[in-house]
N, CA, C and O atoms as CSV, one atom per row, in Angstrom:
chain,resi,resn,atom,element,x,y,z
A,1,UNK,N,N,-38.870,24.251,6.937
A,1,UNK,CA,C,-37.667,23.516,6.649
A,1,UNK,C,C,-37.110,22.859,7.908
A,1,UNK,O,O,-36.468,21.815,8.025
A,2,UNK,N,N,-37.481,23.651,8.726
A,2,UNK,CA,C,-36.481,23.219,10.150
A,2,UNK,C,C,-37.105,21.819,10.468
A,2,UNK,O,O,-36.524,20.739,10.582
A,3,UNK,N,N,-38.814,22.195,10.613
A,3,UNK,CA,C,-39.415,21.053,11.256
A,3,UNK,C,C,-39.128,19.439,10.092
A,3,UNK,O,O,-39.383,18.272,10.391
A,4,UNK,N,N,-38.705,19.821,9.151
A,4,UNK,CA,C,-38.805,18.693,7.985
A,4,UNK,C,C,-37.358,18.195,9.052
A,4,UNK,O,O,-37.517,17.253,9.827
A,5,UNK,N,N,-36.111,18.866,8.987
A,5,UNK,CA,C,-35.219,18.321,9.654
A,5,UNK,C,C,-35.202,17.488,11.314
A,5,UNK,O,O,-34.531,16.652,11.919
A,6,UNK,N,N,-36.269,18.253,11.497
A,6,UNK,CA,C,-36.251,17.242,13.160
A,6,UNK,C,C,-37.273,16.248,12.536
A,6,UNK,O,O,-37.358,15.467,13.483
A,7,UNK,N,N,-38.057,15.778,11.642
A,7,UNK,CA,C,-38.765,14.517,11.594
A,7,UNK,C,C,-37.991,13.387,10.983
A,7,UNK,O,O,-38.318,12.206,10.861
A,8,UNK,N,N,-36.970,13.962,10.650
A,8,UNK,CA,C,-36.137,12.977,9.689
A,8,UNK,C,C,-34.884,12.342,11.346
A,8,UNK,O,O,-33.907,11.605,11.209
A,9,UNK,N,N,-35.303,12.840,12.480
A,9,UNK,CA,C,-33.717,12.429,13.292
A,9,UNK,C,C,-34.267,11.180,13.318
A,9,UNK,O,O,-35.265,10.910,12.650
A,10,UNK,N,N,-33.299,9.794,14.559
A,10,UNK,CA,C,-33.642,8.852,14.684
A,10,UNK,C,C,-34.271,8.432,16.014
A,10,UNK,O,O,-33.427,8.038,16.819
A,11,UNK,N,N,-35.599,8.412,16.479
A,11,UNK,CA,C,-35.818,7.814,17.823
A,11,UNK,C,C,-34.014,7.171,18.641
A,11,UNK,O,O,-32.948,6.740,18.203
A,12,UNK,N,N,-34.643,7.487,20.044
A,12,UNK,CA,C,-33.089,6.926,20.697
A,12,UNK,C,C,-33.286,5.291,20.883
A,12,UNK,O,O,-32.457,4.446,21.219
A,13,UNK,N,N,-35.010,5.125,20.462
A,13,UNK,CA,C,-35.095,3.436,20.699
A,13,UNK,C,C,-34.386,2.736,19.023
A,13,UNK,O,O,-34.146,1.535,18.895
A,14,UNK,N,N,-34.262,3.283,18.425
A,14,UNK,CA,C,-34.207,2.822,16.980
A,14,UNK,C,C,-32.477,2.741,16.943
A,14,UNK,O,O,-31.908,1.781,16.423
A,15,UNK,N,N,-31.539,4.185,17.730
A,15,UNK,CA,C,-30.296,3.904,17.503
A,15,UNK,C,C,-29.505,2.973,18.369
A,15,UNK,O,O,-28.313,2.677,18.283
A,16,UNK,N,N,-30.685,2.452,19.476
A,16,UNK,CA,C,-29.839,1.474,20.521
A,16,UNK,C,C,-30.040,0.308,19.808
A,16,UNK,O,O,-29.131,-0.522,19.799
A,17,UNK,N,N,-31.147,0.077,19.162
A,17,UNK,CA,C,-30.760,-1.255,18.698
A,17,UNK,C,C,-30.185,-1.432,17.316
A,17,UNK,O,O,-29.951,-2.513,16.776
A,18,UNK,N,N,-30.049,-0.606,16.972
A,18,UNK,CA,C,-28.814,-0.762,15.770
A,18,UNK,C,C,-27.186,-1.274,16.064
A,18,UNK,O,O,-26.416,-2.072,15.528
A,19,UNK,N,N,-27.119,-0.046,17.597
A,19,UNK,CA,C,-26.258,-0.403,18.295
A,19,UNK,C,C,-26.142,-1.765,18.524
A,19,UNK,O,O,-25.173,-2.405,18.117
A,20,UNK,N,N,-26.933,-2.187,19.060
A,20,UNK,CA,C,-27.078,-3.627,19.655
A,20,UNK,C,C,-26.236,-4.448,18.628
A,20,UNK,O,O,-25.151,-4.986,18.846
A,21,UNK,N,N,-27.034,-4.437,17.328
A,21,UNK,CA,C,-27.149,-5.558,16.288
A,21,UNK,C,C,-25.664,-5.447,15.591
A,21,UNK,O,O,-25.083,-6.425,15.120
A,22,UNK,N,N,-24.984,-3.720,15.597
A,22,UNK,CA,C,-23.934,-3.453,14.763
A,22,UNK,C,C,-22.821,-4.240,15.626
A,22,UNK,O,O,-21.796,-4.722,15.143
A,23,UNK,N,N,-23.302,-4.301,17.374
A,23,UNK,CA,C,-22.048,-4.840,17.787
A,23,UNK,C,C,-21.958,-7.215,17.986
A,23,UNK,O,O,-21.190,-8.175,18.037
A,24,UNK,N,N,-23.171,-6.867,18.004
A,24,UNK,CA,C,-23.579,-8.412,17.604
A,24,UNK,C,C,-22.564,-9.002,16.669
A,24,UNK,O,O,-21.795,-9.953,16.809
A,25,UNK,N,N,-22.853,-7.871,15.318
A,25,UNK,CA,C,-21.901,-8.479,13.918
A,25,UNK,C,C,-20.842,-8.492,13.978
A,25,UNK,O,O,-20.096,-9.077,13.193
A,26,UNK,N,N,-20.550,-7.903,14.846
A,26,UNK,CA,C,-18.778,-7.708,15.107
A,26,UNK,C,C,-18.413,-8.711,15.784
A,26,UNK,O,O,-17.601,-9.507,15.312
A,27,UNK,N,N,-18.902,-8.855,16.929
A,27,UNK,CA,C,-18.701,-10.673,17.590
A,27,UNK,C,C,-18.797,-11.880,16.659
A,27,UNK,O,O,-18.100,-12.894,16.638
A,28,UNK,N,N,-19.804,-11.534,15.914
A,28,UNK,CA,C,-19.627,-13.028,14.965
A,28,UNK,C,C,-18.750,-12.908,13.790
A,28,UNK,O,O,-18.688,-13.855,13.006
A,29,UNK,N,N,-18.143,-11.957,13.613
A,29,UNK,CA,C,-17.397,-11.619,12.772
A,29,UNK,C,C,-15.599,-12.246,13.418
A,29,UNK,O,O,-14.659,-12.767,12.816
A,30,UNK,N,N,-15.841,-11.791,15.144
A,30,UNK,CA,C,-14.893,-12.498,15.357
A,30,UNK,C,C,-15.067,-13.744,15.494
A,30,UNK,O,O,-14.020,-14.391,15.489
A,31,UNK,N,N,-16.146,-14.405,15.634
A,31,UNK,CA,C,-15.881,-15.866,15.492
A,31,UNK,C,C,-15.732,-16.564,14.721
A,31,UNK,O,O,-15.199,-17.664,14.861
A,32,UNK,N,N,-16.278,-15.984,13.451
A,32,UNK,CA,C,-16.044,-16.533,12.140
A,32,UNK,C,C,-14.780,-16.546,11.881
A,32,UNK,O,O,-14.356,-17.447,11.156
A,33,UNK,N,N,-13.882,-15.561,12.404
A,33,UNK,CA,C,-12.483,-15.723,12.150
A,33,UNK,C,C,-11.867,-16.540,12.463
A,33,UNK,O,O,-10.931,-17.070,11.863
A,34,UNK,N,N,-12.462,-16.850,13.821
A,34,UNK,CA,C,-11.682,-17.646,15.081
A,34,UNK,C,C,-11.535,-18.670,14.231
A,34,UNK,O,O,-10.400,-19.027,13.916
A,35,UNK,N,N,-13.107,-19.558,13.523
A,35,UNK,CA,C,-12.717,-20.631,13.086
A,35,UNK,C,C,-12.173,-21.122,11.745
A,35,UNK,O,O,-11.893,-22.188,11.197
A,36,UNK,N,N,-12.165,-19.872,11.504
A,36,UNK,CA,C,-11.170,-19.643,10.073
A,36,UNK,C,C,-9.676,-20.236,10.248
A,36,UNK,O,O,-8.998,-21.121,9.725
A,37,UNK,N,N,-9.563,-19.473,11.050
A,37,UNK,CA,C,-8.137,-19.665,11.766
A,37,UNK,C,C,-8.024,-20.880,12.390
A,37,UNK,O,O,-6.846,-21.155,12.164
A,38,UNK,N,N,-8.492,-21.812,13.046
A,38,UNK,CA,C,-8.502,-22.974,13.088
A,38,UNK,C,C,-8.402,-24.265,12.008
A,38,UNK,O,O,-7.978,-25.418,12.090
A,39,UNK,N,N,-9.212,-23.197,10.627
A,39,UNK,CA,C,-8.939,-24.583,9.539
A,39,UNK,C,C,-7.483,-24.161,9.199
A,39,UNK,O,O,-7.069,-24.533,8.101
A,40,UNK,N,N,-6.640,-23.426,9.996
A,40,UNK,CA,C,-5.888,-22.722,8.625
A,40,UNK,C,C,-6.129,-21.610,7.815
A,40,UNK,O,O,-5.481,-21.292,6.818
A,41,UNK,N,N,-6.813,-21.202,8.155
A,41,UNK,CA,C,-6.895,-20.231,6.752
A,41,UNK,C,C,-6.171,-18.940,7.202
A,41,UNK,O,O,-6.082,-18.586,8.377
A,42,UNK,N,N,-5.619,-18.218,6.050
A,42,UNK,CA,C,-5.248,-16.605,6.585
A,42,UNK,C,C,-5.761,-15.693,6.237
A,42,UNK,O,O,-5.729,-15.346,5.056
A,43,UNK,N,N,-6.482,-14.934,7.309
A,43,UNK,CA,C,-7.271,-13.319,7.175
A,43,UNK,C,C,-6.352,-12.903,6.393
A,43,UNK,O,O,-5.124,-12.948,6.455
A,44,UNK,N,N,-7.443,-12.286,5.276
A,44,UNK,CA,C,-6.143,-11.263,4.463
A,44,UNK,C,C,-6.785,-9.908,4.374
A,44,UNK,O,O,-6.087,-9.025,3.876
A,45,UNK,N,N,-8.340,-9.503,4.885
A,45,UNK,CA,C,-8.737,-8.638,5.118
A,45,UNK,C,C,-10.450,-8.781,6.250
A,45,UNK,O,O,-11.200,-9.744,6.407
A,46,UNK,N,N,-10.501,-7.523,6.757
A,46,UNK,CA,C,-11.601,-7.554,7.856
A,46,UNK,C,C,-12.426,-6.110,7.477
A,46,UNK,O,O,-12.115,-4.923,7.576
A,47,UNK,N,N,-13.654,-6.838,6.987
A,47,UNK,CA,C,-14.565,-5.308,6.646
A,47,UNK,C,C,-13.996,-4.834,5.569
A,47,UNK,O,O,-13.743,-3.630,5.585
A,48,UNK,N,N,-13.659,-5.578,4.420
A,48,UNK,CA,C,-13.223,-4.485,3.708
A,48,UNK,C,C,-14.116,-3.630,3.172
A,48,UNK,O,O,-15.237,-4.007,2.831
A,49,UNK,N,N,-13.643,-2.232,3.033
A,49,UNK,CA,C,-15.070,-1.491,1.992
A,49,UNK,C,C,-14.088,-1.540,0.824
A,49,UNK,O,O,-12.889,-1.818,0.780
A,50,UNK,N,N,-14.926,-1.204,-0.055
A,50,UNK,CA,C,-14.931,-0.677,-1.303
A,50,UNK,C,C,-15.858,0.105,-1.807
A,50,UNK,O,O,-16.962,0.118,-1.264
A,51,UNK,N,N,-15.555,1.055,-3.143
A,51,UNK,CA,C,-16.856,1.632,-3.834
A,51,UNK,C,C,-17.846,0.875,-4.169
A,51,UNK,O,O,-18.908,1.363,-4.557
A,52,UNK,N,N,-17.660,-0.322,-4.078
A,52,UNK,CA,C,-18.663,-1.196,-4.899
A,52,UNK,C,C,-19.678,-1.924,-3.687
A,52,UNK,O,O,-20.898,-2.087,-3.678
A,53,UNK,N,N,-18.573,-2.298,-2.636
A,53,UNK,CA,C,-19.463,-2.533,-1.755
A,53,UNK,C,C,-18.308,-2.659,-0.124
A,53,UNK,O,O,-17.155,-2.249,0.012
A,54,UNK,N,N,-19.379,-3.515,1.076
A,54,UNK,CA,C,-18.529,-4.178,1.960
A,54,UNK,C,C,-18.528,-6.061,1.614
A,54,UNK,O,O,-19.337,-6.820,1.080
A,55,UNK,N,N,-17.167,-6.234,2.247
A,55,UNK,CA,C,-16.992,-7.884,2.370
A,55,UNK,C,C,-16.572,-8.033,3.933
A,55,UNK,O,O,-15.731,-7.467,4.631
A,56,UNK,N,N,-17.229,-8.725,4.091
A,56,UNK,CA,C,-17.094,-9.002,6.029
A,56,UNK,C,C,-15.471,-9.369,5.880
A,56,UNK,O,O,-14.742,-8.377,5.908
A,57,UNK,N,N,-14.688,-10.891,5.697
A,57,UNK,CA,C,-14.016,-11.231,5.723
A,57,UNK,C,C,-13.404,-12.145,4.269
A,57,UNK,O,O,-14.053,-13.000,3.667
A,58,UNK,N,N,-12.151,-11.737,3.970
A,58,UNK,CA,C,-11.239,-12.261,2.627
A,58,UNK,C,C,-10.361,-13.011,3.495
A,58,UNK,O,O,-9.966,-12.464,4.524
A,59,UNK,N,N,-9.856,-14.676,3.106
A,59,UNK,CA,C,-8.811,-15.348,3.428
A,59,UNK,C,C,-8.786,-16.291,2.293
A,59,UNK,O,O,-9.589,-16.704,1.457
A,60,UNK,N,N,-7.257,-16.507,2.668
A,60,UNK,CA,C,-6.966,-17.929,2.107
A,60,UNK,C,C,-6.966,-19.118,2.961
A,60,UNK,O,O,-6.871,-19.378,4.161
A,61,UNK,N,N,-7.108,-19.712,1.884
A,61,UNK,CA,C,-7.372,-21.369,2.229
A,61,UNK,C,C,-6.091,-21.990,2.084
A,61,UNK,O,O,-5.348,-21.841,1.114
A,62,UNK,N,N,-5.859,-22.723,3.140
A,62,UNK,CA,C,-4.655,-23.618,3.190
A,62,UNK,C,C,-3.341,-23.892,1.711
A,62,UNK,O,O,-2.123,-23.973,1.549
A,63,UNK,N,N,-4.659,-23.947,0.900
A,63,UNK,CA,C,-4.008,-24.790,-0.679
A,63,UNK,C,C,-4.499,-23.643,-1.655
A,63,UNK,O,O,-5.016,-23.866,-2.750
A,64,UNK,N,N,-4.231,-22.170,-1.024
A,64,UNK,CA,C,-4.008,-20.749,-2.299
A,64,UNK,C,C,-5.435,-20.222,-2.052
A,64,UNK,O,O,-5.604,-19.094,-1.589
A,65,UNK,N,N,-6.393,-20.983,-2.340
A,65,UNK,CA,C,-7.724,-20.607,-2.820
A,65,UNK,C,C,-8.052,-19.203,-2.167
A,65,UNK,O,O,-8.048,-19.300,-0.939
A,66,UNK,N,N,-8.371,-17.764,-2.679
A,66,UNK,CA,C,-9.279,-16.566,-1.952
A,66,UNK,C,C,-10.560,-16.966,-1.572
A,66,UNK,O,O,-11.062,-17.889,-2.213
A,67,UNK,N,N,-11.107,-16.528,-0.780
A,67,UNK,CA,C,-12.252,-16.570,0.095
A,67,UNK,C,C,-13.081,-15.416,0.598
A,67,UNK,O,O,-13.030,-14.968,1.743
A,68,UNK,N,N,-13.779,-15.023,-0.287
A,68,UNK,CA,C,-14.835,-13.909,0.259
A,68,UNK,C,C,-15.920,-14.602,0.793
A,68,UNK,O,O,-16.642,-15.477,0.316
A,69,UNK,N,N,-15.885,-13.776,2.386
A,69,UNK,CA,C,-16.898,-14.869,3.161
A,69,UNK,C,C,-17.883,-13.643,3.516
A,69,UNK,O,O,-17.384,-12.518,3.490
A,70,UNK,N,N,-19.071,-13.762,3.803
A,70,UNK,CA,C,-20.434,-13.018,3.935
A,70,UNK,C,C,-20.306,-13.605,5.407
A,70,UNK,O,O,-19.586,-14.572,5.658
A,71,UNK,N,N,-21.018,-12.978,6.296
A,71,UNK,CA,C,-20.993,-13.963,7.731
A,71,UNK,C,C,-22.160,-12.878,8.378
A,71,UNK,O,O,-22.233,-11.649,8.414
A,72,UNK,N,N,-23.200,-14.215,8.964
A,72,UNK,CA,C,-24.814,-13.761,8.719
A,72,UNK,C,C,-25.066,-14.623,10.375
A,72,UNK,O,O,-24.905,-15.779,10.764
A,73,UNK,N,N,-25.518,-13.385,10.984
A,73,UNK,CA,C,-25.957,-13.992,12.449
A,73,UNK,C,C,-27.489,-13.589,12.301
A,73,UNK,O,O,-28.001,-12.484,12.119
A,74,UNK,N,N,-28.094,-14.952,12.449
A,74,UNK,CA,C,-29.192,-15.052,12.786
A,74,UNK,C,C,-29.884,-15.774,14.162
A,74,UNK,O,O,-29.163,-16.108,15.102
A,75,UNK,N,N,-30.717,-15.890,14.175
A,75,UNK,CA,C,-31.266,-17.089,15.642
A,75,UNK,C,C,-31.144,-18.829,15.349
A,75,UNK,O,O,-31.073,-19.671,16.244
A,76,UNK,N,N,-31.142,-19.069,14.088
A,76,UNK,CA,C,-30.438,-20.416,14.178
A,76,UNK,C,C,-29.827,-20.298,12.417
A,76,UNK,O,O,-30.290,-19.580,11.532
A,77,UNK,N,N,-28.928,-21.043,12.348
A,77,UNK,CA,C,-27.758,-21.341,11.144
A,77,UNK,C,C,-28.691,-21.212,9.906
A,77,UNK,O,O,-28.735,-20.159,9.270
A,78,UNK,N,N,-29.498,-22.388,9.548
A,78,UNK,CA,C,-30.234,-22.243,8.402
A,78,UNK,C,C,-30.695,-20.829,7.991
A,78,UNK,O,O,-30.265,-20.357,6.938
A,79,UNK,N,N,-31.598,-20.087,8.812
A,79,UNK,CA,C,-31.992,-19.206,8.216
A,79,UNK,C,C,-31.045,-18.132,7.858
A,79,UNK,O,O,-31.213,-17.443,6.852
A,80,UNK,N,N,-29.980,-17.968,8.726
A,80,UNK,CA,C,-28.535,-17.147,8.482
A,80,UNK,C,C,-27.869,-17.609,6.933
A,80,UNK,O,O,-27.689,-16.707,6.114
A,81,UNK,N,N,-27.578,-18.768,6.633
A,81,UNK,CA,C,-27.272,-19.384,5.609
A,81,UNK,C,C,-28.244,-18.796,4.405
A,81,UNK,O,O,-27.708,-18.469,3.346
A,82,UNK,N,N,-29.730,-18.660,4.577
A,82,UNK,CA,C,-30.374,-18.626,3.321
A,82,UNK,C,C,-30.780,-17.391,3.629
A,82,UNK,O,O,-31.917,-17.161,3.217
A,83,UNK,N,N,-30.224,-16.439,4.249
A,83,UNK,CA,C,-30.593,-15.022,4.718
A,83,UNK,C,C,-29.917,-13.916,3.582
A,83,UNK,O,O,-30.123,-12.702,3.582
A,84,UNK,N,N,-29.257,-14.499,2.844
A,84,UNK,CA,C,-28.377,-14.492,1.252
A,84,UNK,C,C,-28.881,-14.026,0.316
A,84,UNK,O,O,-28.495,-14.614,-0.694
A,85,UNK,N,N,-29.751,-13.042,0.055
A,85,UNK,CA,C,-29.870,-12.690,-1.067
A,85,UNK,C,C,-29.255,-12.578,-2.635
A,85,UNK,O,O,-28.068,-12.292,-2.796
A,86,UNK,N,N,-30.158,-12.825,-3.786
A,86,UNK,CA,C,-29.513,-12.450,-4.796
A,86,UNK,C,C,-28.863,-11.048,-4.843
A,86,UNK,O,O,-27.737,-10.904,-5.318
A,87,UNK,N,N,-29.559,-10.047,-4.363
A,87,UNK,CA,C,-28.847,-8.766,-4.563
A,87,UNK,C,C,-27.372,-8.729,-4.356
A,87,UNK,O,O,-26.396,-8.639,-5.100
A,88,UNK,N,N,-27.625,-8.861,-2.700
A,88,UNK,CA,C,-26.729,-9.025,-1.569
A,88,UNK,C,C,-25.017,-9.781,-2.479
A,88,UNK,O,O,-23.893,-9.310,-2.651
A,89,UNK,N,N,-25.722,-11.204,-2.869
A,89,UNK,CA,C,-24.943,-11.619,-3.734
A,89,UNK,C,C,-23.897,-10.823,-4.713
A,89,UNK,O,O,-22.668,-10.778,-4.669
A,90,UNK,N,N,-24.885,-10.176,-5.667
A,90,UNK,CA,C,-24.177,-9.806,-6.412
A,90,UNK,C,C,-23.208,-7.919,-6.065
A,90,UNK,O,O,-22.370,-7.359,-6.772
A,91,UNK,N,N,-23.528,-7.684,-5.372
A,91,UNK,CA,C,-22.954,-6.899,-4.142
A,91,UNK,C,C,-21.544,-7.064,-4.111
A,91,UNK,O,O,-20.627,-6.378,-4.564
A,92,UNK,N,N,-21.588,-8.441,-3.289
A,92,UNK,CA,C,-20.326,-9.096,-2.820
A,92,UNK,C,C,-19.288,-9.343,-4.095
A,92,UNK,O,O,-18.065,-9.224,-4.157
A,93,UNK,N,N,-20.234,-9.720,-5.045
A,93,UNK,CA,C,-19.020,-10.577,-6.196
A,93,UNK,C,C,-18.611,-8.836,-6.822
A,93,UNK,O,O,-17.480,-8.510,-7.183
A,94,UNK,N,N,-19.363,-8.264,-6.823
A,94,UNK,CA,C,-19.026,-7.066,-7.494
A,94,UNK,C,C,-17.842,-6.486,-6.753
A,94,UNK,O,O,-16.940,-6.041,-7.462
A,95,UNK,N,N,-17.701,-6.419,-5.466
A,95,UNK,CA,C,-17.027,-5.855,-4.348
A,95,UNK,C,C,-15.828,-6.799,-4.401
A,95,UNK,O,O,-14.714,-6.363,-4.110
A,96,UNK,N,N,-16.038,-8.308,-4.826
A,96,UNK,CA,C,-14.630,-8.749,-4.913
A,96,UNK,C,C,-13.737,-8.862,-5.936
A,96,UNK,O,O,-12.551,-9.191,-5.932
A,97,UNK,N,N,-14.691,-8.448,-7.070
A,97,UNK,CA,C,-13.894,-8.396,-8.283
A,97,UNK,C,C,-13.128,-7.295,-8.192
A,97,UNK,O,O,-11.938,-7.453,-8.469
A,98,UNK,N,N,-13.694,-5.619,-7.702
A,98,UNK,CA,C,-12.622,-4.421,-7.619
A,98,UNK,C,C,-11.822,-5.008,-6.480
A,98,UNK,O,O,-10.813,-4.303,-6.493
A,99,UNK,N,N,-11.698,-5.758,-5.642
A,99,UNK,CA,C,-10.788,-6.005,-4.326
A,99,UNK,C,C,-9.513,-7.123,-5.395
A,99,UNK,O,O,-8.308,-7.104,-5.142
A,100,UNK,N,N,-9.996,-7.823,-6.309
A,100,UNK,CA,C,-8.513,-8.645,-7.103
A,100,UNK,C,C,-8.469,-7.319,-8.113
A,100,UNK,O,O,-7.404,-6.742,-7.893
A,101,UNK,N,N,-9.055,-6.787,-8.898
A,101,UNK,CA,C,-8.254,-5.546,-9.261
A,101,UNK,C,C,-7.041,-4.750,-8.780
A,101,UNK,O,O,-5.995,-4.280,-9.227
A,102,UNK,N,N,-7.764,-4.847,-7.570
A,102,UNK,CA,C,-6.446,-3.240,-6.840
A,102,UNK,C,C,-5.783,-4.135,-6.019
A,102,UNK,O,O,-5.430,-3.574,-4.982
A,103,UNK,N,N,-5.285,-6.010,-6.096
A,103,UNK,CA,C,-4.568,-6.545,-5.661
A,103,UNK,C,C,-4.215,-8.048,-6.852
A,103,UNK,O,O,-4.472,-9.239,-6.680
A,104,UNK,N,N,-3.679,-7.483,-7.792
A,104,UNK,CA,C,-3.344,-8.354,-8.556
A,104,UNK,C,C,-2.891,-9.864,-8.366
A,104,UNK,O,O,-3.524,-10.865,-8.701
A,105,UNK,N,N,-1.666,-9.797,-7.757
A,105,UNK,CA,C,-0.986,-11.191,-7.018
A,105,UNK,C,C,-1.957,-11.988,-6.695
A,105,UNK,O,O,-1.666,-13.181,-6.779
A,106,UNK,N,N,-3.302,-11.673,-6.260
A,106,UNK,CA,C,-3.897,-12.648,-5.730
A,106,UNK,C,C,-5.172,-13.110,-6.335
A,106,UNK,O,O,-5.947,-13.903,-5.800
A,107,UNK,N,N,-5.406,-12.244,-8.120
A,107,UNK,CA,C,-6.241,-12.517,-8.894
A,107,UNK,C,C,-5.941,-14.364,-9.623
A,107,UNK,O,O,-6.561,-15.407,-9.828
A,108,UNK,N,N,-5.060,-13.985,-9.720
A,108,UNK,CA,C,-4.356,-15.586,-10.418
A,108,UNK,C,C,-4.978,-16.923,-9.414
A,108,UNK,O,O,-5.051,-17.935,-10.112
A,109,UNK,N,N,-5.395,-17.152,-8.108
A,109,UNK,CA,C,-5.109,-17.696,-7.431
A,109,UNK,C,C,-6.439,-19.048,-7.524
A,109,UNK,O,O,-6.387,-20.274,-7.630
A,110,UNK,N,N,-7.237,-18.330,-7.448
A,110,UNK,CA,C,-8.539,-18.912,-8.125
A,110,UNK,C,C,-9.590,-18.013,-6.493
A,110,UNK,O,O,-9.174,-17.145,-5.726
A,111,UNK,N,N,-10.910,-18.682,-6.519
A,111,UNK,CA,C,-11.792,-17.710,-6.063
A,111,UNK,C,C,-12.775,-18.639,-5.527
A,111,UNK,O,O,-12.915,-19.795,-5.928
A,112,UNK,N,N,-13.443,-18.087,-4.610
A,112,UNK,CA,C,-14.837,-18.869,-4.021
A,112,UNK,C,C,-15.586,-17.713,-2.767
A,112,UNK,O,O,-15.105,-17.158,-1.780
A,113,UNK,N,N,-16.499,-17.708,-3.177
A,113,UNK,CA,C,-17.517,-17.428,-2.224
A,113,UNK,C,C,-18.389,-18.045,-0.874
A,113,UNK,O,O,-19.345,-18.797,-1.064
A,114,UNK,N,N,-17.852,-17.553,0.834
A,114,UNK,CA,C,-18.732,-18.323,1.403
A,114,UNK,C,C,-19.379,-17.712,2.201
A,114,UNK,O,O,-19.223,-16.501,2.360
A,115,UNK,N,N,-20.549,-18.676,3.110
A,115,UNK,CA,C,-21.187,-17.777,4.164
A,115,UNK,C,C,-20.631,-18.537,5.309
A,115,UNK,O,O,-20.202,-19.688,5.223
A,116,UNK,N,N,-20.677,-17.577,6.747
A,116,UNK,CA,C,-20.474,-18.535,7.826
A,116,UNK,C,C,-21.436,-17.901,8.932
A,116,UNK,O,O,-21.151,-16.943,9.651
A,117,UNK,N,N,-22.979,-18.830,8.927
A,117,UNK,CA,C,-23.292,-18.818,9.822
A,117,UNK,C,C,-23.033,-18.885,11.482
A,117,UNK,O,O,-22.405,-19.655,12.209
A,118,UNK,N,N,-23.790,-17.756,11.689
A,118,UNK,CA,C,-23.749,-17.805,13.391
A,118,UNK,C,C,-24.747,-17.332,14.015
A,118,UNK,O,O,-25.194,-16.204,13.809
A,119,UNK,N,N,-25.261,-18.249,14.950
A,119,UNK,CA,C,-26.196,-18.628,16.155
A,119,UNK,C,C,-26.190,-18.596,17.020
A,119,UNK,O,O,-25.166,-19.127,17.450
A,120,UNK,N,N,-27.190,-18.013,18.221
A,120,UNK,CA,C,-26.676,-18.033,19.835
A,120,UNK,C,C,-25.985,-19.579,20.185
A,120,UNK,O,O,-26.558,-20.618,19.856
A,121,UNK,N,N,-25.278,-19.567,20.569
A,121,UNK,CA,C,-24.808,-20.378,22.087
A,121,UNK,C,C,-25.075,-22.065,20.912
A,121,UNK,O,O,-25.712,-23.079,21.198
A,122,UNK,N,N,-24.223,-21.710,19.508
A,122,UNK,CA,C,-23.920,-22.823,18.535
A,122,UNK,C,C,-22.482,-22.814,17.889
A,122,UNK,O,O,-21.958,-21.736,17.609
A,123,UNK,N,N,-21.875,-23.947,17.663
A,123,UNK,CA,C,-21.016,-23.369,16.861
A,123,UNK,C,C,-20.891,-22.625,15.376
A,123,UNK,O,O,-21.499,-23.190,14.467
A,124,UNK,N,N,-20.305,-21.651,15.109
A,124,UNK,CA,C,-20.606,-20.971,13.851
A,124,UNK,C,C,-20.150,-22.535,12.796
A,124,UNK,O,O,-19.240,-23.357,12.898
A,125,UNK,N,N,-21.331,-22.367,11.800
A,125,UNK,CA,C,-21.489,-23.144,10.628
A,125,UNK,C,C,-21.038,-22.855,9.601
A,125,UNK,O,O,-21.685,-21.966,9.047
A,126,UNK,N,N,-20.003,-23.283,8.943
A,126,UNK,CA,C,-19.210,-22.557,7.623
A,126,UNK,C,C,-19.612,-23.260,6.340
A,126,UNK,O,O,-19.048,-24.326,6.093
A,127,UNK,N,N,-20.687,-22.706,5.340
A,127,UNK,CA,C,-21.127,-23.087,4.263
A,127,UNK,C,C,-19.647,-22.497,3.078
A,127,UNK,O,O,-19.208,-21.347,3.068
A,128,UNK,N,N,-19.216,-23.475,2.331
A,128,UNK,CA,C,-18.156,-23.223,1.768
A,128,UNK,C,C,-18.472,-23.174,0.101
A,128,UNK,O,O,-19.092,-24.186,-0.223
A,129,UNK,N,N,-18.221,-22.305,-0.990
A,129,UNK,CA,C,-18.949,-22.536,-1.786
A,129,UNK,C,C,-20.219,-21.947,-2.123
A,129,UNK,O,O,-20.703,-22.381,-3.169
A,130,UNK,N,N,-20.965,-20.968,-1.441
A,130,UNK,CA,C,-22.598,-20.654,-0.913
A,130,UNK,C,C,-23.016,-20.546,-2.446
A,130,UNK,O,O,-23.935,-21.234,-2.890
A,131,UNK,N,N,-22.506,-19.909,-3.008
A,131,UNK,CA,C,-22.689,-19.771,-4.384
A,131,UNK,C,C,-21.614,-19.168,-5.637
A,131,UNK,O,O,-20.414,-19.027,-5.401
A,132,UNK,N,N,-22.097,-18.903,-6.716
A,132,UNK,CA,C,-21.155,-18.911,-7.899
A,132,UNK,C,C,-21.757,-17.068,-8.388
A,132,UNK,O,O,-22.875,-16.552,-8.372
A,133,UNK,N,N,-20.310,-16.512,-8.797
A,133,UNK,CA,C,-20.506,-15.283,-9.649
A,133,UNK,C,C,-20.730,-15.774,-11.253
A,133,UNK,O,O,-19.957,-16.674,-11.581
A,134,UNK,N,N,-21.494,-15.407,-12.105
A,134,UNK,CA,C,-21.928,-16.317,-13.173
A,134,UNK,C,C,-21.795,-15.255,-13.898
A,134,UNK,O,O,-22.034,-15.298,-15.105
């Protein structure tokens, strides 16, 4: 039993680069904000969890609209953009439907889904729209 438990730990090369990558997302997470905040828009949540899932970042848009944004760092924009899975997808919409549940006021408002790519040493790319909960 014991030895089953030490084959299951994690190499220390495997948890540094998790490290690496977990703090990567967090930088582009702040930049995605940054330029959130530049169109206007207002963070209305960061990381949210839920039972259903995580949403990187929820804002509004200037003119009401909610905004569940996915935000995907890759080595260049495109592939971050189409790095989107269907699963992944339906993840998110699932995760934002309990998030206007347990915040009513802001179910009425209307809804959209986006991604905002980010790339080394580019500006983050904000696909608006990425897709539809159907």
């Amino acid at each position: 039993m014991r030895a089953r438990l030490r084959s299951r730990k994690m190499p220390r090369r495997s948890l540094a680069i998790r490290r690496k990558a977990e703090q990567r997302g967090r930088r582009s997470e702040i930049w995605a904000a940054l330029l959130l905040l530049a169109k206007f828009y207002r963070i209305l949540g960061w990381r949210v969890r839920t039972p259903l899932g995580e949403i990187d970042l929820i804002a509004r848009t200037p003119n009401g609209l909610i905004c569940f944004i996915e935000v995907k760092a890759r080595g260049d924009s495109l592939s971050a953009a189409q790095s989107l899975g269907g699963r992944q997808q339906g993840r998110i919409a699932r995760a934002a439907m309990h998030y206007l549940a347990q915040h009513p006021k802001l179910a009425g408002k209307g809804m959209r889904f986006d991604v905002i790519a980010v790339a080394p040493g580019k500006f983050p790319r904000h696909y608006r729209n990425a897709w539809r909960d159907e």
